[in-house]
Short mmCIF file of the C-alpha atoms (twelve columns), coordinates in Angstrom:
data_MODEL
# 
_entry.id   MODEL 
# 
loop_
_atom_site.group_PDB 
_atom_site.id 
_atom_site.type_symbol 
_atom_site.label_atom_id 
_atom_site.label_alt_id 
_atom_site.label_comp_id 
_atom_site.label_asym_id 
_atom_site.label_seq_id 
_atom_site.Cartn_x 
_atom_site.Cartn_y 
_atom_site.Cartn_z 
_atom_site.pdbx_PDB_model_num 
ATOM 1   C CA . UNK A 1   114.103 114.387 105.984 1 
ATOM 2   C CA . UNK A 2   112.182 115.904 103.133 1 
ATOM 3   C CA . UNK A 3   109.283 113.393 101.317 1 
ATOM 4   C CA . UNK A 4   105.825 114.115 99.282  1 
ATOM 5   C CA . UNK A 5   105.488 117.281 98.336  1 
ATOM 6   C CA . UNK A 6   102.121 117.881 100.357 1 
ATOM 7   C CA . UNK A 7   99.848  116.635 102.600 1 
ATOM 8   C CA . UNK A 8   97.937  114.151 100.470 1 
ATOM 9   C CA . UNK A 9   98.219  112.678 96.700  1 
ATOM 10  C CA . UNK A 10  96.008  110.599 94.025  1 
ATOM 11  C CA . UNK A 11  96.766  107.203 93.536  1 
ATOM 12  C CA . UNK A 12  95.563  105.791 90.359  1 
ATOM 13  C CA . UNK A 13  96.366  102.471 88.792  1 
ATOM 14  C CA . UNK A 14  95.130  101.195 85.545  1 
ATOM 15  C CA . UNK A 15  95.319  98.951  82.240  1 
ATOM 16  C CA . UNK A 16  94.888  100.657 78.926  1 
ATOM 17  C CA . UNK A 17  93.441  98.688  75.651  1 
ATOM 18  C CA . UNK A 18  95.912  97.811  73.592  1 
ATOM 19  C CA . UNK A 19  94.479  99.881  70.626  1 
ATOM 20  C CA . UNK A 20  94.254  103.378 72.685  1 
ATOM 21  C CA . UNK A 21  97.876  102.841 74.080  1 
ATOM 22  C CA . UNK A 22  99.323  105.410 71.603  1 
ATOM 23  C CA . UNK A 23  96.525  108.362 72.514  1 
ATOM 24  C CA . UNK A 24  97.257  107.756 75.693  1 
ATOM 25  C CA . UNK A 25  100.431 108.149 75.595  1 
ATOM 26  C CA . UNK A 26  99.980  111.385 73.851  1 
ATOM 27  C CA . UNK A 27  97.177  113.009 75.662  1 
ATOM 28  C CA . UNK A 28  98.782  112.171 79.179  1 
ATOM 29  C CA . UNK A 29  101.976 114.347 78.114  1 
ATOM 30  C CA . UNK A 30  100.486 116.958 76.390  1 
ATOM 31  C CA . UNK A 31  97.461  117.769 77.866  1 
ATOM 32  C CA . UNK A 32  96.278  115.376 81.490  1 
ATOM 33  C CA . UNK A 33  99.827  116.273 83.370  1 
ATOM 34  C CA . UNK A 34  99.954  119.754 82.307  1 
ATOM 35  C CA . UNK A 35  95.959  120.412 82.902  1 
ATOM 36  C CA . UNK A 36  96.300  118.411 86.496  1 
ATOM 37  C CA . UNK A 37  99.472  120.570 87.304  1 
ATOM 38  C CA . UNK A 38  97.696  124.353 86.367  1 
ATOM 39  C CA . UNK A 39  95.374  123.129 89.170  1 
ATOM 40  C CA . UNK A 40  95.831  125.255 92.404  1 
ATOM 41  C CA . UNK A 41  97.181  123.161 94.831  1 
ATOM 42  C CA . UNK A 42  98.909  120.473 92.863  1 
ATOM 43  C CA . UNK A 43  102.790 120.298 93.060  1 
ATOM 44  C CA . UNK A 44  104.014 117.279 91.010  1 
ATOM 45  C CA . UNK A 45  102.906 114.877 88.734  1 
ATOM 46  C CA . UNK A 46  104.203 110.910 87.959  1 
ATOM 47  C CA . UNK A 47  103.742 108.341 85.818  1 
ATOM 48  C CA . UNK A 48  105.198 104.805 85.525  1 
ATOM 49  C CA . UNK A 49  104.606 101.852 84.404  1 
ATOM 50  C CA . UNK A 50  105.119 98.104  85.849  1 
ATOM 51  C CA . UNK A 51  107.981 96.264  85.698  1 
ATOM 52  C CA . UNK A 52  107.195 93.431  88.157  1 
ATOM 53  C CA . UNK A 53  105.143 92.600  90.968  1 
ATOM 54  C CA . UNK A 54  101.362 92.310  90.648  1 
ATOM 55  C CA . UNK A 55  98.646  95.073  89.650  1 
ATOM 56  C CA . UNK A 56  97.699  97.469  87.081  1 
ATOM 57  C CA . UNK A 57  100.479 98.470  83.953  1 
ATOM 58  C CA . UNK A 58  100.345 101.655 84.882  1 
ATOM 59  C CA . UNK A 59  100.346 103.878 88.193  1 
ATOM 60  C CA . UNK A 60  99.941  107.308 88.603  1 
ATOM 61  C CA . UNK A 61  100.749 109.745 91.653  1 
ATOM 62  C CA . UNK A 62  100.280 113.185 91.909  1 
ATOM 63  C CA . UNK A 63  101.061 115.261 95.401  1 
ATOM 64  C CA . UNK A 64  99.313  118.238 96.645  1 
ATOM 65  C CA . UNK A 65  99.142  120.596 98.957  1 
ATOM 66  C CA . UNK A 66  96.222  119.562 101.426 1 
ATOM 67  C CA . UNK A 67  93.314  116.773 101.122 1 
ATOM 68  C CA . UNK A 68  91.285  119.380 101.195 1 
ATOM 69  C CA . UNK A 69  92.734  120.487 97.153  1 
ATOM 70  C CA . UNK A 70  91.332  116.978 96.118  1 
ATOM 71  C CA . UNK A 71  87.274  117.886 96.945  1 
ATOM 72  C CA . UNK A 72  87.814  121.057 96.171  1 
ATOM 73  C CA . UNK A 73  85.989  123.291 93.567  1 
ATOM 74  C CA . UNK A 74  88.861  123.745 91.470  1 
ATOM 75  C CA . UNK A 75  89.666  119.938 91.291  1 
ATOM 76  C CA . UNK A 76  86.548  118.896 91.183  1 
ATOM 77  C CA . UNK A 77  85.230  121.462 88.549  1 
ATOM 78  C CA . UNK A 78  88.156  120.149 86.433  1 
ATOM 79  C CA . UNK A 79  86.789  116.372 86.649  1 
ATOM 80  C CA . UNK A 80  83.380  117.294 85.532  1 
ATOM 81  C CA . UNK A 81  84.168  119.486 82.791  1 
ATOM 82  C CA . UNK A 82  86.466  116.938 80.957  1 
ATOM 83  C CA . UNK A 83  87.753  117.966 77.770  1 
ATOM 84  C CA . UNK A 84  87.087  116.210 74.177  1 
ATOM 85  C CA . UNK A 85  90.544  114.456 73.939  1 
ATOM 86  C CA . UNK A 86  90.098  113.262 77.945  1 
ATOM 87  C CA . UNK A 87  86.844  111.898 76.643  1 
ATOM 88  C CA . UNK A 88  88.108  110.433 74.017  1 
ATOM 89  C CA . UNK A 89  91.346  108.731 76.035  1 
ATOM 90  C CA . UNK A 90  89.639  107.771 78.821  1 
ATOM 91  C CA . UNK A 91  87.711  105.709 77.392  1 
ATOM 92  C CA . UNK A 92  90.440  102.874 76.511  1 
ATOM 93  C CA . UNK A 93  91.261  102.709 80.432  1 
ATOM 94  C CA . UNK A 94  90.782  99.388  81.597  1 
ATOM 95  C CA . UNK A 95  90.569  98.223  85.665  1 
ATOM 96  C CA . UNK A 96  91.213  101.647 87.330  1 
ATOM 97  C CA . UNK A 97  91.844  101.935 90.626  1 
ATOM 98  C CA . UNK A 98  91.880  105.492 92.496  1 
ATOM 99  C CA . UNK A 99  92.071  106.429 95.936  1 
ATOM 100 C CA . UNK A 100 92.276  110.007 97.548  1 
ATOM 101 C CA . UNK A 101 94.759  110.084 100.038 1 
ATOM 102 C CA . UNK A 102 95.762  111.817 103.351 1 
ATOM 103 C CA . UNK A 103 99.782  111.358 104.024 1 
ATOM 104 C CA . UNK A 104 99.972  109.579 107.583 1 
ATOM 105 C CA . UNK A 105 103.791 109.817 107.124 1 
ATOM 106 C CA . UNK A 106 106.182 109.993 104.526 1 
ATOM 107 C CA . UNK A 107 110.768 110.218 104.182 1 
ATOM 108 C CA . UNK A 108 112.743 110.625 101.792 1 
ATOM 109 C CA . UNK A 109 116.196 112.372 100.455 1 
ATOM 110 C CA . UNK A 110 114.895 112.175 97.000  1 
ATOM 111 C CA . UNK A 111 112.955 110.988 93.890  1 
ATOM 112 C CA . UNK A 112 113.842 107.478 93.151  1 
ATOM 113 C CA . UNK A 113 112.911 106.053 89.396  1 
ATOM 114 C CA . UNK A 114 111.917 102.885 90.927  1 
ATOM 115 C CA . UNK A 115 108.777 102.823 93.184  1 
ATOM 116 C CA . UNK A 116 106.900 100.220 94.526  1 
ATOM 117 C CA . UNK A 117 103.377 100.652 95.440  1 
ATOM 118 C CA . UNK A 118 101.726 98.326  98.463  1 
ATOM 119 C CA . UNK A 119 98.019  98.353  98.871  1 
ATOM 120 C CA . UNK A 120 97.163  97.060  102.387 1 
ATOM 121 C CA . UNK A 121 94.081  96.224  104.182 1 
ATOM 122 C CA . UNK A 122 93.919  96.887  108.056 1 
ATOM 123 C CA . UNK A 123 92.927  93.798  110.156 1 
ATOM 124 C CA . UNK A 124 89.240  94.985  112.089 1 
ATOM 125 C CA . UNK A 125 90.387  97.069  115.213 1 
ATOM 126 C CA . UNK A 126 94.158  96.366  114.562 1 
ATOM 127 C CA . UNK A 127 94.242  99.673  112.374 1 
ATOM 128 C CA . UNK A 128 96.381  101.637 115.426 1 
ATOM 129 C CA . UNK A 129 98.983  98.431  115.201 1 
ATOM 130 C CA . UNK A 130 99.443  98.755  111.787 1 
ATOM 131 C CA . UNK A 131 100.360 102.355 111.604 1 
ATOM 132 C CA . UNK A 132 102.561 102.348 114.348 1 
ATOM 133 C CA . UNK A 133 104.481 99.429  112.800 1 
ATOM 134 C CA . UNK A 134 104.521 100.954 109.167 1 
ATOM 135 C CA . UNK A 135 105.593 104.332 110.512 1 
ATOM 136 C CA . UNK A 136 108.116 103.133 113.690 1 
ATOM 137 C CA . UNK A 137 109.565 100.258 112.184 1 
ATOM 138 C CA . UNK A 138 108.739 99.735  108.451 1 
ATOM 139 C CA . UNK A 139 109.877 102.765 106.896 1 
ATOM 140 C CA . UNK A 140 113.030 103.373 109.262 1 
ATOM 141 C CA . UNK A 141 113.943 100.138 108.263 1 
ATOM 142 C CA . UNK A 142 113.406 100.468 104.246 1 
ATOM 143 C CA . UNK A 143 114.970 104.062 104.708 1 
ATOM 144 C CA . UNK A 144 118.094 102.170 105.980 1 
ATOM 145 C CA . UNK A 145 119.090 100.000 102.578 1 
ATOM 146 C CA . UNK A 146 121.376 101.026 100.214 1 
ATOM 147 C CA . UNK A 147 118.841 102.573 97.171  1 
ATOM 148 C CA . UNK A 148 115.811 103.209 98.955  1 
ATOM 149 C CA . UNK A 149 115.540 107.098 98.849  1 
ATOM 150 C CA . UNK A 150 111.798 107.966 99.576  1 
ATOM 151 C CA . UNK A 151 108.816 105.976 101.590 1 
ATOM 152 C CA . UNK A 152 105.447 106.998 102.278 1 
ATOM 153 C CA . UNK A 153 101.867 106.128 103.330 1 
ATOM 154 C CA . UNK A 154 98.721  107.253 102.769 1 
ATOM 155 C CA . UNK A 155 95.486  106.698 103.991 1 
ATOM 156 C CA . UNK A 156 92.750  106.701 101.713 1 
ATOM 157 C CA . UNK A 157 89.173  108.666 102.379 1 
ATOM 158 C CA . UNK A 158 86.782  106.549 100.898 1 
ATOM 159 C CA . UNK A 159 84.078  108.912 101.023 1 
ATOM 160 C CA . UNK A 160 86.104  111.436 98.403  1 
ATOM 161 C CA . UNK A 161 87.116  108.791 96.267  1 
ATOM 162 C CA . UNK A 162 83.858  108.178 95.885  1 
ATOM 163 C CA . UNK A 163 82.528  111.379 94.607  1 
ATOM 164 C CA . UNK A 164 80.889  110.435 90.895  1 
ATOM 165 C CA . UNK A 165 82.273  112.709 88.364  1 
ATOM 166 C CA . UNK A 166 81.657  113.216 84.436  1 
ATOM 167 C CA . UNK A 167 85.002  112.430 84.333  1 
ATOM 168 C CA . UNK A 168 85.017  108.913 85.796  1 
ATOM 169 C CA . UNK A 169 81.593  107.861 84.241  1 
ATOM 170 C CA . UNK A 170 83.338  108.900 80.902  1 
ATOM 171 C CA . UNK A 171 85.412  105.602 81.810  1 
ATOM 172 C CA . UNK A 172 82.061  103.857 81.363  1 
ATOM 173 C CA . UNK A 173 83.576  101.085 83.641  1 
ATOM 174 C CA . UNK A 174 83.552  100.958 88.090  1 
ATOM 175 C CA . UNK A 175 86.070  102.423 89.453  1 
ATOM 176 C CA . UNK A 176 87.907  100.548 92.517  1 
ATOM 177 C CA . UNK A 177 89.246  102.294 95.684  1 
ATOM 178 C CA . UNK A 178 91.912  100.915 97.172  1 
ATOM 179 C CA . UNK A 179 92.889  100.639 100.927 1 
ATOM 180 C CA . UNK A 180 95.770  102.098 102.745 1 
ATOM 181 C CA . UNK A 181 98.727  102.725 99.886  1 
ATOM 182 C CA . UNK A 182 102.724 102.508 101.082 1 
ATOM 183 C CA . UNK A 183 104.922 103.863 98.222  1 
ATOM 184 C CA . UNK A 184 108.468 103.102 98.442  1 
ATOM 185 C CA . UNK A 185 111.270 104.591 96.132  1 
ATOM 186 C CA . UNK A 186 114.483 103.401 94.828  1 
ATOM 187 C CA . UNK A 187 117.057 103.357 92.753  1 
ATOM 188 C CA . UNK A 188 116.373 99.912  90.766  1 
ATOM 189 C CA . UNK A 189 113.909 97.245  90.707  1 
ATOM 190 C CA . UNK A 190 116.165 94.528  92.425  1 
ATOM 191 C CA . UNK A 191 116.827 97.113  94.535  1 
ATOM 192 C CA . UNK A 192 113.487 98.189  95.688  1 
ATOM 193 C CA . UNK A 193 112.360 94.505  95.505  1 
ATOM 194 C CA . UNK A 194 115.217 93.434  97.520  1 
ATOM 195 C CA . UNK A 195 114.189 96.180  100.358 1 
ATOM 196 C CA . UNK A 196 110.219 95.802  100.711 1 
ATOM 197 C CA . UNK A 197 110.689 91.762  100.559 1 
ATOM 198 C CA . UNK A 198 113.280 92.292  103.703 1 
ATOM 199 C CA . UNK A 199 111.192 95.245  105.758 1 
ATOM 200 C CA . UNK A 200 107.851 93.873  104.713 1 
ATOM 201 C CA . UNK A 201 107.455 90.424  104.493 1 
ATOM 202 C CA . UNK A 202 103.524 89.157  104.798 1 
ATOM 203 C CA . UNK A 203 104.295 87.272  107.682 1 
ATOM 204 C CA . UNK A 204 105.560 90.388  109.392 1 
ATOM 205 C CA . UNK A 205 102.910 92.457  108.511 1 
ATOM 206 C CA . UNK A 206 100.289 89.808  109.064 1 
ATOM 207 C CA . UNK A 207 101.432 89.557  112.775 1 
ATOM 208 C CA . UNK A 208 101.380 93.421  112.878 1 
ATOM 209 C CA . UNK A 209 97.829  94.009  112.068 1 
ATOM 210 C CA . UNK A 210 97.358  92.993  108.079 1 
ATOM 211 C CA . UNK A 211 94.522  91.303  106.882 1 
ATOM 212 C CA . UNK A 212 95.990  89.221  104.042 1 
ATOM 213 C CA . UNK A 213 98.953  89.919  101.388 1 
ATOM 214 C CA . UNK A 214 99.449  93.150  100.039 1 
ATOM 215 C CA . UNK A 215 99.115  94.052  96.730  1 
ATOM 216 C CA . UNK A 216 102.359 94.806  95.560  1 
ATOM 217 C CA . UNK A 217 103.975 96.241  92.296  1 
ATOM 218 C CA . UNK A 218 107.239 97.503  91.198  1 
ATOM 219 C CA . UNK A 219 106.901 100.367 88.636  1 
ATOM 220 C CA . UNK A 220 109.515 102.449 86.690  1 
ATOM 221 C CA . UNK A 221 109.167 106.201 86.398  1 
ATOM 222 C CA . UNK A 222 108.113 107.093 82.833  1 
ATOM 223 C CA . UNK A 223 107.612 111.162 83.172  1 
ATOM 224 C CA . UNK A 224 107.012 113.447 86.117  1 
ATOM 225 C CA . UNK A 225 106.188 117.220 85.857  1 
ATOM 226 C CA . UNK A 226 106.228 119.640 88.582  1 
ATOM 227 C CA . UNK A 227 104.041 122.607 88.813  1 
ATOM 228 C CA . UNK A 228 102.419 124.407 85.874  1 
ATOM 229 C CA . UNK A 229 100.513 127.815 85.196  1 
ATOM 230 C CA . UNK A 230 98.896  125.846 82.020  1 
ATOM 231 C CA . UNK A 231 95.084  125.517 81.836  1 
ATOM 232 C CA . UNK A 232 93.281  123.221 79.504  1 
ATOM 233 C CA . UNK A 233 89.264  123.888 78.482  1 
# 
């Protein structure tokens, strides 16, 4: 079965003050998506925003073709030559979160308009358990429910989300990294809800290498764009 479109993806989550909602708005269609898309390597581009759960209001996912894209010069050039309207709209983001990630394993039949995103923290030296759980049982069994049409996991590489770029000091605020990052895709909130509740319940997960809850969300799909030959700067 078919799933990301690459080998690794950026996972950002985020607030936005309530005053800079609008250029936000704006400057994420018009210029971020197409200007992350023109990028060689990127495939596809996502935004939504939260409908339940816990976390950020918005998340944002974009696949590519191979980690390596993501501390690349072409990616990385990008982030430190930010233009004036990034400048400008960045700086009403509020709590970001961003991790680099590898894909350890991701299914799917499809792009669902419902995703939930699960940020979970490996137990010390129960990191092999957890995988193998996620990938053998967790995902075969959210795969099975009626409306669940993608799931994948990522592992994030802490030392690339690190990098400091003009970009993220624009922010003028620290920006978090978050741990391993399970995003599951469906066809409604109840839906997708309904499914990681049943497959992933802390208890299970706990008992299967999980240190602690996970940090769960349930976002709907606002605008996606697939690749671009565009080119802000």
């Amino acid at each position: 079965m078919s799933g990301l479109a690459g080998e690794a993806f950026v996972a950002i989550w985020h607030d936005i003050a309530p005053e800079g909602v609008d250029e936000f708005l704006d400057w994420h269609h018009r210029e971020h998506m197409p200007e992350r898309l023109g990028i060689p390597g990127f495939r596809r581009g996502r935004r939504y925003v939260r409908v339940g759960g816990e976390g950020q209001e918005y998340f944002n996912l974009y696949e590519v073709d191979a980690f390596e894209v993501l501390v690349g010069q072409d990616y990385l050039g990008r982030l430190n030559a930010p233009t004036e309207w990034t400048k400008r709209a960045v700086r009403h983001f509020r709590d970001v979160t961003r991790g680099l990630c590898r894909v350890a394993g991701s299914q799917g039949i499809g792009q669902g308009g419902i995703a939930a995103t699960l940020r979970i923290v490996a137990a010390t030296d129960r990191g092999d358990q957890l995988r193998r759980h996620l990938l053998r049982e967790a995902i075969p069994s959210l795969l099975d429910r009626t409306g669940i049409v993608g799931a994948h996991l990522g592992f994030t590489d802490e030392a690339g989300s690190r990098l400091e770029t003009a970009e993220k000091k624009a922010r003028g605020s620290l920006t978090g990294i978050p741990p391993w990052v399970l995003v599951v895709e469906g066809i409604s909130a109840e839906r997708v809800a309904a499914a990681v509740s049943t497959a992933l319940p802390e208890h299970v997960l706990a008992a299967n290498g999980a240190a602690g809850p996970a940090t769960t969300g349930i976002y709907r799909l606002e605008a996606a764009r697939l690749k671009t030959g565009w080119s802000a700067g």
